[in-house]
Backbone of each chain as ProteinMPNN parsed JSONL, in Angstrom:
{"seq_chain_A": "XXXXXXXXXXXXXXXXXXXXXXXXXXXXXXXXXXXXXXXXXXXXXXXXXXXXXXXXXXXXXXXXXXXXXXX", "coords_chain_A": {"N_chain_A": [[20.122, 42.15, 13.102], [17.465, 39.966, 14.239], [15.879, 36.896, 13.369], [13.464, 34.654, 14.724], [12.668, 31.581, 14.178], [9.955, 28.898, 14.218], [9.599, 25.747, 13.751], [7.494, 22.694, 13.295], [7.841, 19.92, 12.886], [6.201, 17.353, 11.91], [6.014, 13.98, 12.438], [5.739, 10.56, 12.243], [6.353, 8.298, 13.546], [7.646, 5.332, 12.562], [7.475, 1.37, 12.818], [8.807, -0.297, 11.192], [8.402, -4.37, 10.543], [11.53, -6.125, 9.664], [11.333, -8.424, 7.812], [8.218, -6.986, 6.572], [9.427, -4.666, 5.844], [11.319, -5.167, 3.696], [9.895, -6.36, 2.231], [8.408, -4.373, 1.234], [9.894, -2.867, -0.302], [10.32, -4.313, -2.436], [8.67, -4.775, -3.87], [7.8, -2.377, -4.307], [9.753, -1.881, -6.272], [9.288, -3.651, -8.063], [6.998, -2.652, -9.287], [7.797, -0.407, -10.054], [9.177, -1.166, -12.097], [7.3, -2.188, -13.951], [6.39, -0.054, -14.517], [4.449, 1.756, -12.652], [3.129, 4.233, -11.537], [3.531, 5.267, -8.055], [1.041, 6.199, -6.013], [-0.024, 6.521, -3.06], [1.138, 5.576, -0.18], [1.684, 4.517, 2.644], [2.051, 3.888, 6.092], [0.505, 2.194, 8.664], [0.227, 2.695, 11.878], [-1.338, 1.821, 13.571], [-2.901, -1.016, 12.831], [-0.366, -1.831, 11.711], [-0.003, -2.308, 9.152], [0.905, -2.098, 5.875], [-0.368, 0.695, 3.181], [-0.445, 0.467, -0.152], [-1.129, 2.324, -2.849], [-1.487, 2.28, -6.339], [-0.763, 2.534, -9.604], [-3.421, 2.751, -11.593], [-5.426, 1.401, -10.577], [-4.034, -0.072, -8.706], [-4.028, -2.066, -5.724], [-1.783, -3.186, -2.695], [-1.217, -4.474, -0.422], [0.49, -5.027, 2.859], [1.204, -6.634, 5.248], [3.128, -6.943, 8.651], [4.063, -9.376, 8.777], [5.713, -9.727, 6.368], [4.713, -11.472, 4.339], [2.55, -10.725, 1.522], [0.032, -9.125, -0.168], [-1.793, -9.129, -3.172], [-4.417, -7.003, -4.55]], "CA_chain_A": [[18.73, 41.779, 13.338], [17.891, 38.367, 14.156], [14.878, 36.362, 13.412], [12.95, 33.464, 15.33], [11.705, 31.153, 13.049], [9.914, 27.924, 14.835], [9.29, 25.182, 12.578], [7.589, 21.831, 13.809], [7.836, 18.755, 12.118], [5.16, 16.372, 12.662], [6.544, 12.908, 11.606], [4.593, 9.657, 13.141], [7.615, 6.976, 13.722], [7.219, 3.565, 12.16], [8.736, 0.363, 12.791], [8.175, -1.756, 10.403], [9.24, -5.327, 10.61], [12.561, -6.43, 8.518], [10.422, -8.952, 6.6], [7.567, -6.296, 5.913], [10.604, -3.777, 4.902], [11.896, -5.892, 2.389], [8.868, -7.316, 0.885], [7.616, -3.464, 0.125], [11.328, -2.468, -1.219], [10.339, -5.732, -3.369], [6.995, -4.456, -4.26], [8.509, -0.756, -4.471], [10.675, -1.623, -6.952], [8.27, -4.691, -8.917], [5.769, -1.443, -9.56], [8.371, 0.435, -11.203], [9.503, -2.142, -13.669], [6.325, -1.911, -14.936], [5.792, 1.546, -15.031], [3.587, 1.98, -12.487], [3.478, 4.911, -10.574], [2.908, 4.977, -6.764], [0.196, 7.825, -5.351], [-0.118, 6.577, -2.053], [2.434, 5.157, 0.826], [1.36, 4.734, 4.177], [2.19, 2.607, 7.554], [-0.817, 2.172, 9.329], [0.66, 2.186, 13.445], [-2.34, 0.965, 14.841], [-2.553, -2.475, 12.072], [1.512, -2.721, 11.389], [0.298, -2.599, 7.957], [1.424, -0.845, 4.844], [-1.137, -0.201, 2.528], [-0.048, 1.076, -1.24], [-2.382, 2.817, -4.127], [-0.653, 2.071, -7.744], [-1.254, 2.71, -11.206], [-4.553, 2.841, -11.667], [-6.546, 0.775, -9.761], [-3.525, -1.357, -8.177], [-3.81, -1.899, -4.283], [-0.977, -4.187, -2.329], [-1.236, -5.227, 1.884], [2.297, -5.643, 3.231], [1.166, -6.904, 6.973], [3.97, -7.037, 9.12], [4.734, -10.888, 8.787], [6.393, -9.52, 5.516], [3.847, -11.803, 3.567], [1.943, -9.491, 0.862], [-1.287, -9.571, -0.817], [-2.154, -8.368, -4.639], [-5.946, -7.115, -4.338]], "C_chain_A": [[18.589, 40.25, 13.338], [16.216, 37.921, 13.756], [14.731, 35.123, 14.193], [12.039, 32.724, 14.464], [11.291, 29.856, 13.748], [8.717, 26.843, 14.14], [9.036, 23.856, 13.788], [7.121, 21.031, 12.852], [6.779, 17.783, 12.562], [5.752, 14.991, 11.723], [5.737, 11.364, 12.803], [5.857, 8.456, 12.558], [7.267, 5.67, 13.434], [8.137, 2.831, 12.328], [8.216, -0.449, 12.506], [9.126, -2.785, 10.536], [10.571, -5.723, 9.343], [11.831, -7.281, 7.493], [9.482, -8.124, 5.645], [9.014, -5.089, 5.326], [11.149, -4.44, 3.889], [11.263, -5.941, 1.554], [7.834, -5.692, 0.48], [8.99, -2.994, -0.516], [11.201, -3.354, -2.013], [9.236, -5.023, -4.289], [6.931, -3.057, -5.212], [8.632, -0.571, -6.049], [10.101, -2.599, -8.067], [7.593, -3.22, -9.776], [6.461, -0.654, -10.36], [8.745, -0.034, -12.307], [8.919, -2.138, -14.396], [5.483, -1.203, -15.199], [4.622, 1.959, -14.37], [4.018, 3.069, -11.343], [2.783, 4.865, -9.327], [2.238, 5.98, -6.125], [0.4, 7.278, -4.271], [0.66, 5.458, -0.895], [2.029, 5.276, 1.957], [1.673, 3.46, 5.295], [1.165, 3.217, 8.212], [-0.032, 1.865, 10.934], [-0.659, 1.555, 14.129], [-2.859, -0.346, 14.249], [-1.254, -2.491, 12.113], [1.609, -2.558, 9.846], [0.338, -1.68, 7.19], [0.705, -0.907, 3.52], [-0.485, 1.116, 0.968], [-0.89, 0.925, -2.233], [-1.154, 2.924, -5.138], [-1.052, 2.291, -8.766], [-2.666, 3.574, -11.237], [-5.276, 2.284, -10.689], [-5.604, -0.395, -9.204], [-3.432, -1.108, -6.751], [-2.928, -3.258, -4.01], [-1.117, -3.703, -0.799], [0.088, -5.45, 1.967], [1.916, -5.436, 4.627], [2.911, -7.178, 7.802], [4.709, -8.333, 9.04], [5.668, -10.917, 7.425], [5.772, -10.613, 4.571], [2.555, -10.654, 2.726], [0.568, -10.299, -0.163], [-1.646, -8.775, -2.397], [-3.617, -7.948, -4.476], [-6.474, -6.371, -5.404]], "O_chain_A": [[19.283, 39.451, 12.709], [15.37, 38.801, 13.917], [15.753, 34.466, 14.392], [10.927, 33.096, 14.088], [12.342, 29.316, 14.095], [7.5, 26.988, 14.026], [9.744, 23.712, 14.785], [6.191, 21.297, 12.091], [6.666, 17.546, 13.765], [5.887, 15.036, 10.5], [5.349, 11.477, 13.966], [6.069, 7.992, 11.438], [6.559, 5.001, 14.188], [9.326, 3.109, 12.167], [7.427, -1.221, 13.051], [10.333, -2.564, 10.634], [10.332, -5.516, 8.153], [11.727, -6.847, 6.346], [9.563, -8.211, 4.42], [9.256, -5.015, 4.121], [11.466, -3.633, 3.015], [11.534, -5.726, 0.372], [6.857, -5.7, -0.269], [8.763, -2.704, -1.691], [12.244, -3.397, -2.665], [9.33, -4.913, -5.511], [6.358, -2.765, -6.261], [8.106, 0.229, -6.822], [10.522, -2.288, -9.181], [7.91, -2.993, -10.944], [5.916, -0.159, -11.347], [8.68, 0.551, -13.388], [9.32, -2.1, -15.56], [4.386, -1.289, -15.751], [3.722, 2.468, -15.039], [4.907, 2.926, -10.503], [1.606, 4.506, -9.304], [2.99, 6.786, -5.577], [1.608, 7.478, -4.149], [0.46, 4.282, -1.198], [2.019, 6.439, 2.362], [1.458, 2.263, 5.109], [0.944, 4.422, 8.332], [0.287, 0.69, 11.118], [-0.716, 0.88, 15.157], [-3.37, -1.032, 15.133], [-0.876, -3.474, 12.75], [2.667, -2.601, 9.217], [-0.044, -0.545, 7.474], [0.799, -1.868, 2.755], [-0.198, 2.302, 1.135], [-1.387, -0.143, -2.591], [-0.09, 3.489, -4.883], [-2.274, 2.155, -8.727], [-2.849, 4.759, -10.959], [-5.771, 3.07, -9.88], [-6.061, -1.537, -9.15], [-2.85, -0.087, -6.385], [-3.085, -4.259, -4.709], [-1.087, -2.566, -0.328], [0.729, -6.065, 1.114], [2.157, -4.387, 5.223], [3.767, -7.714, 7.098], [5.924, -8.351, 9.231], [6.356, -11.921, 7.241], [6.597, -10.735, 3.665], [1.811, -9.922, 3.378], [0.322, -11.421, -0.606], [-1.681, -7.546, -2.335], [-4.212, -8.972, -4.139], [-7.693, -6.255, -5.533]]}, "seq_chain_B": "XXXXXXXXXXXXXXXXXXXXXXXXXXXXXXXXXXXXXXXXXXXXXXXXXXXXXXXXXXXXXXXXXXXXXX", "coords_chain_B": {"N_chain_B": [[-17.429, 17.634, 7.99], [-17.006, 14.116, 8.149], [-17.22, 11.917, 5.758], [-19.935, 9.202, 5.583], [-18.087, 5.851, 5.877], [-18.532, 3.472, 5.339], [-20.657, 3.807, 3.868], [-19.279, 3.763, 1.531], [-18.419, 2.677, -1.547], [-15.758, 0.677, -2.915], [-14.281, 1.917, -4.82], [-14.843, 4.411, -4.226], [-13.972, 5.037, -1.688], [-11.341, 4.58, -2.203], [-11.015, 6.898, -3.787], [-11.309, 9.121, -2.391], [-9.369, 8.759, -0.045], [-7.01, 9.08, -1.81], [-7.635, 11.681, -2.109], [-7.563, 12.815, 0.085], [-4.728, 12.401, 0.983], [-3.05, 13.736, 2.219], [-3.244, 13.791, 5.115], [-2.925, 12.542, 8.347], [-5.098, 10.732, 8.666], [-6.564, 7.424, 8.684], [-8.453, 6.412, 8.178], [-10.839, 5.45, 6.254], [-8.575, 4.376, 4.188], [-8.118, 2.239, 5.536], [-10.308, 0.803, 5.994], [-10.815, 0.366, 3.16], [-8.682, -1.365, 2.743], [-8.987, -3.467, 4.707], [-11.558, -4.738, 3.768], [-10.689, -5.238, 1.236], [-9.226, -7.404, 1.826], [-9.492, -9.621, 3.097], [-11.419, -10.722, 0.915], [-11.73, -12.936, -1.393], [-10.28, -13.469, -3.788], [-7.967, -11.999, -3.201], [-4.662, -12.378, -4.455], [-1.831, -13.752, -2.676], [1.613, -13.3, -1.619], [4.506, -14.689, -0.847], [8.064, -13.385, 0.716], [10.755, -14.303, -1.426], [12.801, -17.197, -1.465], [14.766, -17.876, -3.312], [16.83, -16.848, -6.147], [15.234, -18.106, -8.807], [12.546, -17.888, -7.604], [12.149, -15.765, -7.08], [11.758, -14.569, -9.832], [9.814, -16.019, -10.657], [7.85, -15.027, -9.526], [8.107, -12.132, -9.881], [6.984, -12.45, -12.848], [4.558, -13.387, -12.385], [3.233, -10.896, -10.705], [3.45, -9.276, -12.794], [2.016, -10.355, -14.701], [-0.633, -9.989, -12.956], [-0.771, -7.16, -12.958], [-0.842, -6.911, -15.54], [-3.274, -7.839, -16.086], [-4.561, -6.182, -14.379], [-5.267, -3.722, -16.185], [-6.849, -4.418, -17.913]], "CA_chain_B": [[-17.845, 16.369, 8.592], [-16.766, 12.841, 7.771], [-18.365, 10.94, 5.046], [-19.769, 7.481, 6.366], [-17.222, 5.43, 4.998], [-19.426, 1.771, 5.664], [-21.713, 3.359, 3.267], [-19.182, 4.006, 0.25], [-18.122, 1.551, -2.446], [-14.11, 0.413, -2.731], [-14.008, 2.769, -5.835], [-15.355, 6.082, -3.716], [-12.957, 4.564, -0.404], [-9.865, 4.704, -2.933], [-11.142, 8.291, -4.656], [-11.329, 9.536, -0.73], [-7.934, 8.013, 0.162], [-6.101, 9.548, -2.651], [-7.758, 13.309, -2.325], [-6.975, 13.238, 1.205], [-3.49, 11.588, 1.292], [-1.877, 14.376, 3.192], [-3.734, 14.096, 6.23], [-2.696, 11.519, 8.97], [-6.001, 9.941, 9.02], [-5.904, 6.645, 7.512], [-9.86, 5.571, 8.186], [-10.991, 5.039, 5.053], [-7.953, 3.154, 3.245], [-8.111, 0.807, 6.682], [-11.354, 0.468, 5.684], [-10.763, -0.348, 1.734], [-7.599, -2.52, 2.682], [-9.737, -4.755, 5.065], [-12.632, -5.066, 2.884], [-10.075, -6.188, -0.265], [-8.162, -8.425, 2.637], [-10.605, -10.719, 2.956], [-11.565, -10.851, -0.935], [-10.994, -14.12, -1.844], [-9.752, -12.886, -4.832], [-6.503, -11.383, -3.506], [-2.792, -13.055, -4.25], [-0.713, -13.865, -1.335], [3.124, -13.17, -2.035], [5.789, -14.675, 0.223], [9.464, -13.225, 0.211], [11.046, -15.54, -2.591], [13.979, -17.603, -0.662], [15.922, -18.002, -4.254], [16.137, -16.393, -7.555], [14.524, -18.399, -9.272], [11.816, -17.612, -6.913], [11.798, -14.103, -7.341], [11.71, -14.527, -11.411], [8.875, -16.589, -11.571], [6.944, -13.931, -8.8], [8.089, -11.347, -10.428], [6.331, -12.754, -13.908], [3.33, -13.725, -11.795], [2.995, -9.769, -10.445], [3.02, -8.621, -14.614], [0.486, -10.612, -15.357], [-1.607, -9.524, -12.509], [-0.77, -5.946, -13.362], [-1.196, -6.773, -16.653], [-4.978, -8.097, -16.133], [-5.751, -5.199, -14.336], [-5.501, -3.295, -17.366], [-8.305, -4.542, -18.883]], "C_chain_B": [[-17.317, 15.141, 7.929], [-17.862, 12.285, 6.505], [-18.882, 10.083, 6.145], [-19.44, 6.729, 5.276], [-17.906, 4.02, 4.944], [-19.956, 1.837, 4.676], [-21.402, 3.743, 1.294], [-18.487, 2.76, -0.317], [-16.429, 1.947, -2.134], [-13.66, 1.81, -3.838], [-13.89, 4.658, -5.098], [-14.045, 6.0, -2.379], [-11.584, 5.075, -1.077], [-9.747, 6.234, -3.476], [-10.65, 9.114, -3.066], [-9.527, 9.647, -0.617], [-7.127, 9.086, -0.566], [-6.068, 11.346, -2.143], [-7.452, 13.848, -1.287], [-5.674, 12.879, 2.131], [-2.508, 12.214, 2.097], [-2.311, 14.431, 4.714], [-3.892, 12.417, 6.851], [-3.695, 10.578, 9.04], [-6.49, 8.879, 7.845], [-7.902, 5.825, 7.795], [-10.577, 4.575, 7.155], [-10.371, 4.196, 4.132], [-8.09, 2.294, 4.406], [-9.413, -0.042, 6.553], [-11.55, -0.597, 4.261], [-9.908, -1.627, 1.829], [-8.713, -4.033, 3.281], [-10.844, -5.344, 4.643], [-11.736, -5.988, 1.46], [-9.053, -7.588, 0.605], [-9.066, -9.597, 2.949], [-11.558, -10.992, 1.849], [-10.533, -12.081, -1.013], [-10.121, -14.118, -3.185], [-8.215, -12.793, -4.973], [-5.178, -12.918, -3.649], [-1.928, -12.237, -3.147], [0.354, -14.026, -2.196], [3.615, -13.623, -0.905], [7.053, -13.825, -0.261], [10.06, -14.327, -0.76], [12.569, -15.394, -1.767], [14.942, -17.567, -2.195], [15.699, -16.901, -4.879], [15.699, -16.41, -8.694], [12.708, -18.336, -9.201], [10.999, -16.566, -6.886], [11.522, -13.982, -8.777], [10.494, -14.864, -11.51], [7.716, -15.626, -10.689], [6.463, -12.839, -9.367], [7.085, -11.493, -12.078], [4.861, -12.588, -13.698], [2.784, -11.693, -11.208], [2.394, -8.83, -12.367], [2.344, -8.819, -14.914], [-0.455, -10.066, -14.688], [-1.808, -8.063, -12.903], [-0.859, -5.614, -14.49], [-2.976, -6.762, -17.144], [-5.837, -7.486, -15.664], [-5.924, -3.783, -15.166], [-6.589, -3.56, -17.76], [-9.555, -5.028, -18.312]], "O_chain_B": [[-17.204, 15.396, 6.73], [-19.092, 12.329, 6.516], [-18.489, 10.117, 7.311], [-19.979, 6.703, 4.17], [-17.383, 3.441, 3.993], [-20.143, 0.796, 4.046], [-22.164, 3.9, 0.34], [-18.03, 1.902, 0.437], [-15.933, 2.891, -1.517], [-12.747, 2.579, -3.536], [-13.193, 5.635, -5.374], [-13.277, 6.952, -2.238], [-10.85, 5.886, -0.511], [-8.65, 6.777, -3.608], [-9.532, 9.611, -2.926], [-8.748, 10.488, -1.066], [-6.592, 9.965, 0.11], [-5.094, 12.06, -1.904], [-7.097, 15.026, -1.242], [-5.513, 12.967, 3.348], [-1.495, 11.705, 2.577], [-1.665, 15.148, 5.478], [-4.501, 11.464, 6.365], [-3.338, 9.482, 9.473], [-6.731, 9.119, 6.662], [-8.21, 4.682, 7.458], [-10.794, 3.365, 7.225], [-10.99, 3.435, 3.388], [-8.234, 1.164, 3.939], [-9.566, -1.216, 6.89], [-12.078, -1.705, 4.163], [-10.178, -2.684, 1.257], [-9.062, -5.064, 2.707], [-11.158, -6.445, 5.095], [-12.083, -7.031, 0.906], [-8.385, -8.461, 0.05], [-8.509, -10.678, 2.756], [-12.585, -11.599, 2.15], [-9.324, -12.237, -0.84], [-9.267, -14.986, -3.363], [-7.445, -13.109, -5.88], [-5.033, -13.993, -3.068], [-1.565, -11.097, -2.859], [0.298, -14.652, -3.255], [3.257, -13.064, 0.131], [7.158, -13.55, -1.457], [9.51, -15.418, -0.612], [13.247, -14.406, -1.488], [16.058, -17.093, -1.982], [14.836, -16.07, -4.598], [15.615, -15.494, -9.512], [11.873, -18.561, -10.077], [9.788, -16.392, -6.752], [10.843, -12.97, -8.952], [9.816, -14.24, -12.327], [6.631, -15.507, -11.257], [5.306, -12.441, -9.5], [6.469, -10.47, -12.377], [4.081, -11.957, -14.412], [1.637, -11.448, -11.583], [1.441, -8.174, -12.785], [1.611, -8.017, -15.493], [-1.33, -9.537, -15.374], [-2.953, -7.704, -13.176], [-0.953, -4.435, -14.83], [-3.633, -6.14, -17.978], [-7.054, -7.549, -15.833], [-6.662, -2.882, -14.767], [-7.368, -2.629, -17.961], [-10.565, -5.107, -19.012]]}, "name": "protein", "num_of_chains": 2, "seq": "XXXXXXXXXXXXXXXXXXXXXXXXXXXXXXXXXXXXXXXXXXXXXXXXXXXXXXXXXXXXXXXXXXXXXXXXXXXXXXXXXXXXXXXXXXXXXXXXXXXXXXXXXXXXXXXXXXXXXXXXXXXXXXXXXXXXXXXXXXXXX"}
């Protein structure tokens, strides 16, 4: 007996710049040092930018120029 | 239906954001980000060229994450 099983992946392709890739693997990994956990992760394709929900009430900008913002 | 997101605070934008984090639609944090992106408020980070660079950043991030503690 066979089955057909048809599974679709929905995945939305990012290409983030090498500067912005670094400087959130910087950011990533800052946030954990000090115990903060990360709820939310996203690349924005239609800004470039990557916007991250932290701790409590911590938000960080990582625009594509791989320059980042604390807010 | 949509909230109207113009007419909620950064606090309700971020509550939003979070409860609906599995769903591609990023309206609302594009909304909160560019509202706190132009907050004179925020700290700009460059990449740190040394590592001395990165030490004293890294210090400078603790404290901020320290001050929003309280």
């Amino acid at each position: 007996m066979y089955y057909i099983i048809c599974v679709t992946i929905e995945a939305v392709i990012i290409n983030p710049s090498n500067e912005q890739a670094q400087a959130c693997l910087q950011v990533c990994q800052w946030l954990s040092n000090c115990y903060k956990d990360i709820h939310l992760f996203r690349f924005d394709t239609v800004t470039g930018d990557v916007y991250i929900l932290a701790g409590d009430e911590l938000e960080i900008l990582v625009p594509s120029d791989g320059l980042w913002y604390f807010l | 239906m949509k909230p109207n997101f113009e007419e909620m605070t950064n606090a309700q934008l971020r509550t939003y954001a979070l409860e609906h984090r599995a769903e591609e639609d990023l309206e609302a944090l594009r909304l909160l980000f560019s509202r706190l992106k132009s907050d004179s408020q925020a700290i700009k980070f460059d990449l740190p060229k040394t590592q001395e660079e990165e030490q004293e950043q890294f210090e400078l991030f603790k404290r901020l994450v320290e001050k929003k503690k309280t």
